[in-house]
mmCIF file as Biopython writes it, N, C-alpha, C and O atoms, coordinates in Angstrom:
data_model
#
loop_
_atom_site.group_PDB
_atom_site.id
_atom_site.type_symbol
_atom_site.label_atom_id
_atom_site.label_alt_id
_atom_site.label_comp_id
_atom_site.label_asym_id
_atom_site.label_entity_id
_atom_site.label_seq_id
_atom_site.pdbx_PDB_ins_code
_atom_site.Cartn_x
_atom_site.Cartn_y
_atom_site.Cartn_z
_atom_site.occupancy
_atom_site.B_iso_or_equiv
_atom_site.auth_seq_id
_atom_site.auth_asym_id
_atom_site.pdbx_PDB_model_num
ATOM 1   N N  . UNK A ? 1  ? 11.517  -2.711  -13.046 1.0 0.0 1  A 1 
ATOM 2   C CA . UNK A ? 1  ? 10.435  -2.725  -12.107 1.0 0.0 1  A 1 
ATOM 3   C C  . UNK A ? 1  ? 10.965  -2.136  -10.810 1.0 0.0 1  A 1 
ATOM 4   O O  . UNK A ? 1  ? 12.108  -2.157  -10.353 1.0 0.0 1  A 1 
ATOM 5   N N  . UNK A ? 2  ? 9.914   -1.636  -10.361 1.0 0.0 2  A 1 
ATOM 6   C CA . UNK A ? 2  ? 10.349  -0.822  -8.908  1.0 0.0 2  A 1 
ATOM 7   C C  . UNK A ? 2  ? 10.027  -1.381  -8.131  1.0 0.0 2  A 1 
ATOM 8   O O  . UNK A ? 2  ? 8.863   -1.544  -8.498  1.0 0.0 2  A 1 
ATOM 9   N N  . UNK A ? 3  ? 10.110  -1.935  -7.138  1.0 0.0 3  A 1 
ATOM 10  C CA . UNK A ? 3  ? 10.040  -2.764  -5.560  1.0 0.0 3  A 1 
ATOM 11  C C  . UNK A ? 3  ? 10.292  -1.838  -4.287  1.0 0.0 3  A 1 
ATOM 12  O O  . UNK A ? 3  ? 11.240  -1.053  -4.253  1.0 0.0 3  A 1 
ATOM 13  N N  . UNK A ? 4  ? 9.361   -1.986  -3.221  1.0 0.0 4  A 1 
ATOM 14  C CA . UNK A ? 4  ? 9.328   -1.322  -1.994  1.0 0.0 4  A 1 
ATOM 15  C C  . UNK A ? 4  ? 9.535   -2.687  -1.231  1.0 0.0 4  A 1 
ATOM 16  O O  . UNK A ? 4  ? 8.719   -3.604  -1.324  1.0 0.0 4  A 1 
ATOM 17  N N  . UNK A ? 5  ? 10.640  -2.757  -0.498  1.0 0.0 5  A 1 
ATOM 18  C CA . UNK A ? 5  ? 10.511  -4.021  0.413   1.0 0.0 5  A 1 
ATOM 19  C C  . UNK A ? 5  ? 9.884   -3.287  1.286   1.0 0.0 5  A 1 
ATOM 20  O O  . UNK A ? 5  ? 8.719   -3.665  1.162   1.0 0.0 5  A 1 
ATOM 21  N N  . UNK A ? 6  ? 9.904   -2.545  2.025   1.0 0.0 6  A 1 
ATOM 22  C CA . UNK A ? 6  ? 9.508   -1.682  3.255   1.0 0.0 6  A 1 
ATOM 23  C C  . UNK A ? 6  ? 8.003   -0.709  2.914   1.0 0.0 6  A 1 
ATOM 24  O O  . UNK A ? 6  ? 7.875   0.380   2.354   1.0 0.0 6  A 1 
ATOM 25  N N  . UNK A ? 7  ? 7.315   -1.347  3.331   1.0 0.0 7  A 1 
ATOM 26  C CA . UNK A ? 7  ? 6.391   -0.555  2.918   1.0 0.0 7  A 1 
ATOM 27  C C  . UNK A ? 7  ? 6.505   1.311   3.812   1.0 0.0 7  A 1 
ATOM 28  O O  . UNK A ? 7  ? 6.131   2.398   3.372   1.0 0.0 7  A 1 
ATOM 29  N N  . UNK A ? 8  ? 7.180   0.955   5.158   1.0 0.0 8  A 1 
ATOM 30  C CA . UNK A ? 8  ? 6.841   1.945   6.277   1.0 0.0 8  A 1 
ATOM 31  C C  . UNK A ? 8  ? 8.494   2.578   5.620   1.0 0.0 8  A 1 
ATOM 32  O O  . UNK A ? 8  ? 9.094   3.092   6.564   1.0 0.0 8  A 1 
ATOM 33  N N  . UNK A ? 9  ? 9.129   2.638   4.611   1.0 0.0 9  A 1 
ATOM 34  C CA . UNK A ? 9  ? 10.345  3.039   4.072   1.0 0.0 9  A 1 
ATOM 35  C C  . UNK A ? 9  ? 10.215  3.601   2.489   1.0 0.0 9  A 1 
ATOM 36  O O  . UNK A ? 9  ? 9.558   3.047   1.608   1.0 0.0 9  A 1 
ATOM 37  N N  . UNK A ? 10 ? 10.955  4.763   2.352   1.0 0.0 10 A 1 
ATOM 38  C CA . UNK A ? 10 ? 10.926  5.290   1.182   1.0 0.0 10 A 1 
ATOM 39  C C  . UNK A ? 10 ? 11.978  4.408   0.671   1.0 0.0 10 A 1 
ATOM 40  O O  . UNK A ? 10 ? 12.093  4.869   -0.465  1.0 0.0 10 A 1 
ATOM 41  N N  . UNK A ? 11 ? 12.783  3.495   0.744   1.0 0.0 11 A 1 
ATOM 42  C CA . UNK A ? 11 ? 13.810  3.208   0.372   1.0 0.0 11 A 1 
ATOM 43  C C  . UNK A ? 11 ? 13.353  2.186   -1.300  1.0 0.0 11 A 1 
ATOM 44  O O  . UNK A ? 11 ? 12.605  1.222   -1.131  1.0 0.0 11 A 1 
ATOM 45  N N  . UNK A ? 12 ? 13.689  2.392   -2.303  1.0 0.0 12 A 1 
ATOM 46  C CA . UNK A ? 12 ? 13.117  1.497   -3.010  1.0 0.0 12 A 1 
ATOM 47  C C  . UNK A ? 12 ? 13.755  0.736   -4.004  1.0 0.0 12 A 1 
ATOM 48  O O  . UNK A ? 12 ? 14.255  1.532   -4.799  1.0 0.0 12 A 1 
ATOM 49  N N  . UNK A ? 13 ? 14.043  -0.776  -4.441  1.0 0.0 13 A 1 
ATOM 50  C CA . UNK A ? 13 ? 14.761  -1.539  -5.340  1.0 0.0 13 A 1 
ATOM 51  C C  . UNK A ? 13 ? 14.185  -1.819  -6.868  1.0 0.0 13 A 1 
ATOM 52  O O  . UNK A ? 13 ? 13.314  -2.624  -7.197  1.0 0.0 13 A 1 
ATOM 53  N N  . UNK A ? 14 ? 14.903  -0.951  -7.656  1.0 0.0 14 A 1 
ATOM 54  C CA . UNK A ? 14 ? 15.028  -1.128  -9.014  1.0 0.0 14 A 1 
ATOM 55  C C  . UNK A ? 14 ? 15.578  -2.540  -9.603  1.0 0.0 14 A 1 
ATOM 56  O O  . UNK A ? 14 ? 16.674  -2.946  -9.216  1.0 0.0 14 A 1 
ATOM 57  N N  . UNK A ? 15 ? 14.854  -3.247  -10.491 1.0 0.0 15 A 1 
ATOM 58  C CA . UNK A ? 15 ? 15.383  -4.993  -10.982 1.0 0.0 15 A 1 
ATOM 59  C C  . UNK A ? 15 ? 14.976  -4.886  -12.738 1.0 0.0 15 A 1 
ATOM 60  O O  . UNK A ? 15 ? 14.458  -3.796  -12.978 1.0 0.0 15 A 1 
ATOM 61  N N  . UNK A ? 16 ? 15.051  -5.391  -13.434 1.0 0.0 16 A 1 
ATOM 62  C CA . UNK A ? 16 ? 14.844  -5.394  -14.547 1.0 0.0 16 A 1 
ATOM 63  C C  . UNK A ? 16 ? 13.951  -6.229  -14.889 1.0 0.0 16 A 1 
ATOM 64  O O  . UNK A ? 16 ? 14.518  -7.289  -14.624 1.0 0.0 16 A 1 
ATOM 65  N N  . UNK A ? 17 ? 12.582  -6.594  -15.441 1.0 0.0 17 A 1 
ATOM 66  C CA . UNK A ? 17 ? 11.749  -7.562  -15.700 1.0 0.0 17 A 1 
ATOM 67  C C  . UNK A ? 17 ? 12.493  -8.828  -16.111 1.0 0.0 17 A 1 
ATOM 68  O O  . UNK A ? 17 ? 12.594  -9.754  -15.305 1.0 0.0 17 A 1 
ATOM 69  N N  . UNK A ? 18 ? 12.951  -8.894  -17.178 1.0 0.0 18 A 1 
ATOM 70  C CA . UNK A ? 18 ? 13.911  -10.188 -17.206 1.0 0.0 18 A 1 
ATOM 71  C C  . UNK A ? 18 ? 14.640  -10.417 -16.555 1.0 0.0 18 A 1 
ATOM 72  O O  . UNK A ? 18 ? 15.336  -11.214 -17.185 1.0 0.0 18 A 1 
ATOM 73  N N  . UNK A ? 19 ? 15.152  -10.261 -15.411 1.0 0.0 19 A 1 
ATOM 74  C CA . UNK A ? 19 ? 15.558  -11.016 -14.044 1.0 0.0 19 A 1 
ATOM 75  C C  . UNK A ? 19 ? 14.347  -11.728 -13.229 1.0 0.0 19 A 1 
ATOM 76  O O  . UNK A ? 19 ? 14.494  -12.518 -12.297 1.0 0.0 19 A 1 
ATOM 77  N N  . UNK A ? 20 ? 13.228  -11.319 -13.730 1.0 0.0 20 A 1 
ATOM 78  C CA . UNK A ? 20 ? 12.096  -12.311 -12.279 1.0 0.0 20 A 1 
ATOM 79  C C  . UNK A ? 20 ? 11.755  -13.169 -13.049 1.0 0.0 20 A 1 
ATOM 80  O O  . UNK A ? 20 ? 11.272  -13.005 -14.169 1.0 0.0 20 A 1 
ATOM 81  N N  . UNK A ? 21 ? 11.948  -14.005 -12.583 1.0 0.0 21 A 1 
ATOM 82  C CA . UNK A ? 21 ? 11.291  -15.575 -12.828 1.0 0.0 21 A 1 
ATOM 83  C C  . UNK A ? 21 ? 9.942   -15.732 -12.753 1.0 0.0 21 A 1 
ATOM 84  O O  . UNK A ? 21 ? 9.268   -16.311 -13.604 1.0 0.0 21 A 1 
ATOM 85  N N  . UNK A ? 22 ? 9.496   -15.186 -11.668 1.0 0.0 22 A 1 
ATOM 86  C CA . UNK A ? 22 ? 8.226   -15.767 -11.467 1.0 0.0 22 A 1 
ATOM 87  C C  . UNK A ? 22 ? 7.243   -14.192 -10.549 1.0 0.0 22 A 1 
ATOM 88  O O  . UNK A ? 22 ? 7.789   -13.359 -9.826  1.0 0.0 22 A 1 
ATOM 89  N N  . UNK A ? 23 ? 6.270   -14.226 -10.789 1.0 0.0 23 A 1 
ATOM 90  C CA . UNK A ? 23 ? 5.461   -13.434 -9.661  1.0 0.0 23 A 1 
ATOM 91  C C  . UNK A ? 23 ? 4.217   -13.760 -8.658  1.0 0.0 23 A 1 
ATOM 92  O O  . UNK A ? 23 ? 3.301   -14.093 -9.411  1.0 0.0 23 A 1 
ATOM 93  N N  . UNK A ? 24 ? 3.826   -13.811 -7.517  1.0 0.0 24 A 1 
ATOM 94  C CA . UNK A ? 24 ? 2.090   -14.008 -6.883  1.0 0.0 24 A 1 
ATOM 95  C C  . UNK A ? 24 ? 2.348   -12.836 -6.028  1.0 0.0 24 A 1 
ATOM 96  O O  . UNK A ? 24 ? 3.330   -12.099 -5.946  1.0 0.0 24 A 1 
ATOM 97  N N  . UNK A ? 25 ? 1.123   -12.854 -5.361  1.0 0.0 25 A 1 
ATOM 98  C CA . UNK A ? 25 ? 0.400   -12.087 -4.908  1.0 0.0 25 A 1 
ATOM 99  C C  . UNK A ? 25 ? 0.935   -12.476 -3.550  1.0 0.0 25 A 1 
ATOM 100 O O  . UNK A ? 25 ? 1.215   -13.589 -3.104  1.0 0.0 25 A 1 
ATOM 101 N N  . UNK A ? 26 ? 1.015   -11.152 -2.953  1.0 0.0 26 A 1 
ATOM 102 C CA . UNK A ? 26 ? 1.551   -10.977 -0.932  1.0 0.0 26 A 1 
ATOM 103 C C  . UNK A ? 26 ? 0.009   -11.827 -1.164  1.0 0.0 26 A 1 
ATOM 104 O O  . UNK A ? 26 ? -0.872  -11.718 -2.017  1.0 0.0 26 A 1 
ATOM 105 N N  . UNK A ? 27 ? 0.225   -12.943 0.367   1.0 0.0 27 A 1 
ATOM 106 C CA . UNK A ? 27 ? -0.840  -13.252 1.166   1.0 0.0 27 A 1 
ATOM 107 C C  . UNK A ? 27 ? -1.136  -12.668 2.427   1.0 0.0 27 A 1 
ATOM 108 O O  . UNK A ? 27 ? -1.951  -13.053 3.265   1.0 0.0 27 A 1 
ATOM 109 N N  . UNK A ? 28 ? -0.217  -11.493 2.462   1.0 0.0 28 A 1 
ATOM 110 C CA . UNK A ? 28 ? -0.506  -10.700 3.956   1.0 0.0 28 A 1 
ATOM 111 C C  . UNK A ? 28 ? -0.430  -9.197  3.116   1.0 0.0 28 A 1 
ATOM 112 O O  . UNK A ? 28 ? 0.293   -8.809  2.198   1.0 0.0 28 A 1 
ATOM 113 N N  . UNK A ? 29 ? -1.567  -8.535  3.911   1.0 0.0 29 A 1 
ATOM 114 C CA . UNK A ? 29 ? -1.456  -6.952  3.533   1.0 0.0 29 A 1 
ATOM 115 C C  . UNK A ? 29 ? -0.763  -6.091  4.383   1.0 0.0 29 A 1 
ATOM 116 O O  . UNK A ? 29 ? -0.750  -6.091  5.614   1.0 0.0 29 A 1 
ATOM 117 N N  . UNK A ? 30 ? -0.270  -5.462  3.711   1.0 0.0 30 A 1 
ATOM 118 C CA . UNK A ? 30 ? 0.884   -4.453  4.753   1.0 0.0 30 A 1 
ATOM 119 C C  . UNK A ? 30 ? 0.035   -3.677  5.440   1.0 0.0 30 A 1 
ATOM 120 O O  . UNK A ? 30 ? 0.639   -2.727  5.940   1.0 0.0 30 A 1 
ATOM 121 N N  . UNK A ? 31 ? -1.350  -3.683  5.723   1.0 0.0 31 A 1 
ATOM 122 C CA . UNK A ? 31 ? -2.526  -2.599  6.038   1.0 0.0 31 A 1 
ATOM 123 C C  . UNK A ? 31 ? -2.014  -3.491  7.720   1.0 0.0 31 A 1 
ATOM 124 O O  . UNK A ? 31 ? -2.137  -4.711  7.604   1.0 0.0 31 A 1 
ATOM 125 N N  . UNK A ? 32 ? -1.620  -3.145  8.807   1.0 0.0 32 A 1 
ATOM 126 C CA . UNK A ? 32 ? -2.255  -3.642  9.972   1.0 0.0 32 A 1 
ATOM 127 C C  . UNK A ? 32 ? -3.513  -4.671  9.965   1.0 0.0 32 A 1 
ATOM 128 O O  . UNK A ? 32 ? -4.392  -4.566  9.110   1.0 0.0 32 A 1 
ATOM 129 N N  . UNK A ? 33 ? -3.548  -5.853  11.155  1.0 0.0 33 A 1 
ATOM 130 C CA . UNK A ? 33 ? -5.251  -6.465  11.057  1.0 0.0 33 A 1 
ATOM 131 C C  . UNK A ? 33 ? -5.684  -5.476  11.989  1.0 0.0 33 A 1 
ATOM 132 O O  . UNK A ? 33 ? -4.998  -4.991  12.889  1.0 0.0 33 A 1 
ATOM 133 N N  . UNK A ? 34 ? -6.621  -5.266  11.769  1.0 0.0 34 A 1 
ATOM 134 C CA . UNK A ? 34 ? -8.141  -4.190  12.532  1.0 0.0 34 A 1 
ATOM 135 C C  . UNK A ? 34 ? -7.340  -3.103  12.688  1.0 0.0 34 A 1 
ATOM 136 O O  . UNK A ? 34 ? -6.783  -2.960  13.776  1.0 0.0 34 A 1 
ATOM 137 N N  . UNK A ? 35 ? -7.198  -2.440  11.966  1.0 0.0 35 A 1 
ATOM 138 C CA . UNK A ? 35 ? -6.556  -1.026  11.642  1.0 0.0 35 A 1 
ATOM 139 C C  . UNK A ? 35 ? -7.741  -0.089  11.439  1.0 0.0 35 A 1 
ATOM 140 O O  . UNK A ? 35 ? -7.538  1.107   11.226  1.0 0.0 35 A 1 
ATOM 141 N N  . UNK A ? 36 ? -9.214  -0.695  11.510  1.0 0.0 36 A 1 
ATOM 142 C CA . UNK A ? 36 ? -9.987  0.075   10.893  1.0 0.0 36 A 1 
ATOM 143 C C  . UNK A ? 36 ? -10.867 -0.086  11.717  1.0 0.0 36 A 1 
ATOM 144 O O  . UNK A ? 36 ? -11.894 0.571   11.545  1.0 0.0 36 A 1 
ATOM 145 N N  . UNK A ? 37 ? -10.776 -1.139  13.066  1.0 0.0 37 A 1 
ATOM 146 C CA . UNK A ? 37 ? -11.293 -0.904  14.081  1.0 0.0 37 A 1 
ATOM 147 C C  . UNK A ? 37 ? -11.395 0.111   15.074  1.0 0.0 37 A 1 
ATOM 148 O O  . UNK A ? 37 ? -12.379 0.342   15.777  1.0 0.0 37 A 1 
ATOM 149 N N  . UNK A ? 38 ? -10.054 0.830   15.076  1.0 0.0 38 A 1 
ATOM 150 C CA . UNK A ? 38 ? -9.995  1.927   15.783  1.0 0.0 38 A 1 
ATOM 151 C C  . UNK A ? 38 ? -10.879 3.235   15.479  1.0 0.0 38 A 1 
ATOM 152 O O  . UNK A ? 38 ? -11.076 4.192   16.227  1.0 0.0 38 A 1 
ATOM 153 N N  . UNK A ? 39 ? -11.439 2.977   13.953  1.0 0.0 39 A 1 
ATOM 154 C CA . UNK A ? 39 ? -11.594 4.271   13.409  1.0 0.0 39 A 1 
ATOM 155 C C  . UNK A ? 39 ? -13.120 4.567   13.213  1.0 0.0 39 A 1 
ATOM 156 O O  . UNK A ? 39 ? -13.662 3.607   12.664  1.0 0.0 39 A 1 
ATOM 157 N N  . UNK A ? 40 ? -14.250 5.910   13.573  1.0 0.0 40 A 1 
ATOM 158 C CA . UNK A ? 40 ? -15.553 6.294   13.153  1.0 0.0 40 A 1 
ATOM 159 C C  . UNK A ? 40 ? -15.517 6.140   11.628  1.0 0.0 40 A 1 
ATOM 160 O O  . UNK A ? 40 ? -14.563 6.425   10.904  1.0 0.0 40 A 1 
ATOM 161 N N  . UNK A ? 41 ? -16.789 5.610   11.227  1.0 0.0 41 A 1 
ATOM 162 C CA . UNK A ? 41 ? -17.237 5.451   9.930   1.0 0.0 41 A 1 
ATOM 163 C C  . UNK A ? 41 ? -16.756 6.512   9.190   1.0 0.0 41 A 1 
ATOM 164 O O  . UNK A ? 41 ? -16.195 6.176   8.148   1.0 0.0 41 A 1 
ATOM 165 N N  . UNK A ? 42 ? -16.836 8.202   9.523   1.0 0.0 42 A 1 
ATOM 166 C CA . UNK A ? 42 ? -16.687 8.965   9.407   1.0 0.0 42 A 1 
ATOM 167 C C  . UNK A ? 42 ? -15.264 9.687   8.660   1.0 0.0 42 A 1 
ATOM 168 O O  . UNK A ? 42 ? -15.111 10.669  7.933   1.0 0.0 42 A 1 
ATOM 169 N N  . UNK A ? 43 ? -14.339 8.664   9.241   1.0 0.0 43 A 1 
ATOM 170 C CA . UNK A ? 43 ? -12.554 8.337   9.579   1.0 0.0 43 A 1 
ATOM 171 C C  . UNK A ? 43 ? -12.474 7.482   8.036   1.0 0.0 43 A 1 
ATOM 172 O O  . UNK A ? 43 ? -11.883 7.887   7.034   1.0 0.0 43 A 1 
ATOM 173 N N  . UNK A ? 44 ? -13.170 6.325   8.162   1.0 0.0 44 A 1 
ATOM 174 C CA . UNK A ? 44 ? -12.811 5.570   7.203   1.0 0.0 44 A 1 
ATOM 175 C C  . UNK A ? 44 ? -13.606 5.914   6.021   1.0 0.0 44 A 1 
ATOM 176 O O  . UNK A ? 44 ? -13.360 5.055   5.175   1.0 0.0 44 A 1 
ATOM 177 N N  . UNK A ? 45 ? -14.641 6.971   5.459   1.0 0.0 45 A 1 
ATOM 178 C CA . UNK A ? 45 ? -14.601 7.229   4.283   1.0 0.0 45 A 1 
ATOM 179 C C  . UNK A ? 45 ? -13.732 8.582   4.453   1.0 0.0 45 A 1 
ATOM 180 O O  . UNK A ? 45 ? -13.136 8.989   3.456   1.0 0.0 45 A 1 
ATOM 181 N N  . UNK A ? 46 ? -13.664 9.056   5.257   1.0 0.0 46 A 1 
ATOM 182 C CA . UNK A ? 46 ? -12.325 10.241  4.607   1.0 0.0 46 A 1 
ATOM 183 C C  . UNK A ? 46 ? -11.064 9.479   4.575   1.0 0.0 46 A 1 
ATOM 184 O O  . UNK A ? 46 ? -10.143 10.009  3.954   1.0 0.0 46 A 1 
ATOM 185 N N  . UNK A ? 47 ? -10.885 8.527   5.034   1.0 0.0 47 A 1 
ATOM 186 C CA . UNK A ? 47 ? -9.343  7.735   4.252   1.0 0.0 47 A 1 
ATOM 187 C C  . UNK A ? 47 ? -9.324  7.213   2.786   1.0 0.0 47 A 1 
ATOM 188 O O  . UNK A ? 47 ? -8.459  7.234   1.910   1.0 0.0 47 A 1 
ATOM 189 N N  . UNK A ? 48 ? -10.719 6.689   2.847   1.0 0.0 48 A 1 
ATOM 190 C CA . UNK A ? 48 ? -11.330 6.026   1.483   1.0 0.0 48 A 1 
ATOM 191 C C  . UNK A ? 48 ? -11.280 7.438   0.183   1.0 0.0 48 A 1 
ATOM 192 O O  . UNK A ? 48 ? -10.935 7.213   -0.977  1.0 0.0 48 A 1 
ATOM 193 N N  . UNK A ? 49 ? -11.679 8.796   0.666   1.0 0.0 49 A 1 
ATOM 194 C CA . UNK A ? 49 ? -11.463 9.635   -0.340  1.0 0.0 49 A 1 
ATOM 195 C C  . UNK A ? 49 ? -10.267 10.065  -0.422  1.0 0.0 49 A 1 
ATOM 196 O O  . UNK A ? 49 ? -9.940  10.508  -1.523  1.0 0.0 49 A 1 
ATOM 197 N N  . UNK A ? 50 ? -9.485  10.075  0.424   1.0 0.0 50 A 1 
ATOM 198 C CA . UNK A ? 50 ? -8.138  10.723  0.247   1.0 0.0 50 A 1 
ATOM 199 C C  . UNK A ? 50 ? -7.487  9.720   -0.652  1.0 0.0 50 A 1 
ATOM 200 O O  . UNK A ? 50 ? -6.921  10.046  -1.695  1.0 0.0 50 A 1 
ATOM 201 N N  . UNK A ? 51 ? -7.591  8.409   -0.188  1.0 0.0 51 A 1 
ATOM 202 C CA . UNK A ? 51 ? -6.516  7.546   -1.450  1.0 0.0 51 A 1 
ATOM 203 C C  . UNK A ? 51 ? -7.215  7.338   -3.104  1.0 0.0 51 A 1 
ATOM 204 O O  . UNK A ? 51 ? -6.591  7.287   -4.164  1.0 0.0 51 A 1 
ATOM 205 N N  . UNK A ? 52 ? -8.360  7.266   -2.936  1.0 0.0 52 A 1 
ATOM 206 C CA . UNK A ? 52 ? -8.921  7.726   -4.423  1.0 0.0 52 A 1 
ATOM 207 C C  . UNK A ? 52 ? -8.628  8.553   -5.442  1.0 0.0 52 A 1 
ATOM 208 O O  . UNK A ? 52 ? -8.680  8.335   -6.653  1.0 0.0 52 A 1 
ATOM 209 N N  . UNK A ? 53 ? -8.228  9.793   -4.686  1.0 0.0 53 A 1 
ATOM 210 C CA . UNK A ? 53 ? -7.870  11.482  -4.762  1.0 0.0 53 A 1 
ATOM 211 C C  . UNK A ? 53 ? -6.319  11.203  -5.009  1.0 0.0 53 A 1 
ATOM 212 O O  . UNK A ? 53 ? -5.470  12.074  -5.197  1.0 0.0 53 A 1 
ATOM 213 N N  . UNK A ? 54 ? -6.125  9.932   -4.976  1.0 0.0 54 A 1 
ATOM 214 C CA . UNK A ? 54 ? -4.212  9.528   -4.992  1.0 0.0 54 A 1 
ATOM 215 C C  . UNK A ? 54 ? -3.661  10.492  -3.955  1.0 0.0 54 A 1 
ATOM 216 O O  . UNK A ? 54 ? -2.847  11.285  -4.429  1.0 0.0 54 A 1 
ATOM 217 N N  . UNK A ? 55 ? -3.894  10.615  -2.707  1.0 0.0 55 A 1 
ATOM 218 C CA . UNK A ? 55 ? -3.028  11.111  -1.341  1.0 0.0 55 A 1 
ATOM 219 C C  . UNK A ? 55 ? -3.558  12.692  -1.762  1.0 0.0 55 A 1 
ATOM 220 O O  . UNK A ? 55 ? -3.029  13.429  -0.930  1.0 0.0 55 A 1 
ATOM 221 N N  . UNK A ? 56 ? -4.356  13.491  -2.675  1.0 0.0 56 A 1 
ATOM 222 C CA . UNK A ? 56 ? -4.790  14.817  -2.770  1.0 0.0 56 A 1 
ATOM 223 C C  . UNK A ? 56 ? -5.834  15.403  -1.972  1.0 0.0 56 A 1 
ATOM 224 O O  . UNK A ? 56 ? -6.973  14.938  -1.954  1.0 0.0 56 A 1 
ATOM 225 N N  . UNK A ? 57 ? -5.524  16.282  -1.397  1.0 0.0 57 A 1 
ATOM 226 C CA . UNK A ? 57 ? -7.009  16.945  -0.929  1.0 0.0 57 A 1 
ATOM 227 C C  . UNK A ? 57 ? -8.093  17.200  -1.896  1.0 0.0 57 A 1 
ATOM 228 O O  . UNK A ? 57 ? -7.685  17.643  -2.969  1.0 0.0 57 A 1 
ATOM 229 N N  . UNK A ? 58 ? -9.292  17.047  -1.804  1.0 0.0 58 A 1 
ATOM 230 C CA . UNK A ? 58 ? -10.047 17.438  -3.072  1.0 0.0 58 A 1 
ATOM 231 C C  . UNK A ? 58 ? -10.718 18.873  -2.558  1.0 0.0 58 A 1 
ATOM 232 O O  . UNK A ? 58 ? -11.429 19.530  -3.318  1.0 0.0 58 A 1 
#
């Protein structure tokens, strides 16, 4: 399994599934809070298509 501790880092940790014991879910999103406050409606569906597009221009 591949692991990003850093989300803002390319750096990334390789582990083997049978080493984890256990898994849940982050209770915090690496997204900033109101990150999307700053932005025109306009802003946030062209972010919304670009990650759909997996980071591609369409």
């Amino acid at each position: 399994m591949v692991l990003k501790p850093n989300p803002l880092s390319p750096e990334t940790v390789e582990i083997g599934k049978s080493l984890i014991r256990s898994r849940t879910q982050a209770e915090a999103s690496p997204m900033p809070a109101g990150l999307l406050n700053a932005l025109r409606l306009e802003q946030i569906l062209d972010l919304l298509d670009f990650m759909e597009a997996g980071g591609k221009k369409k």
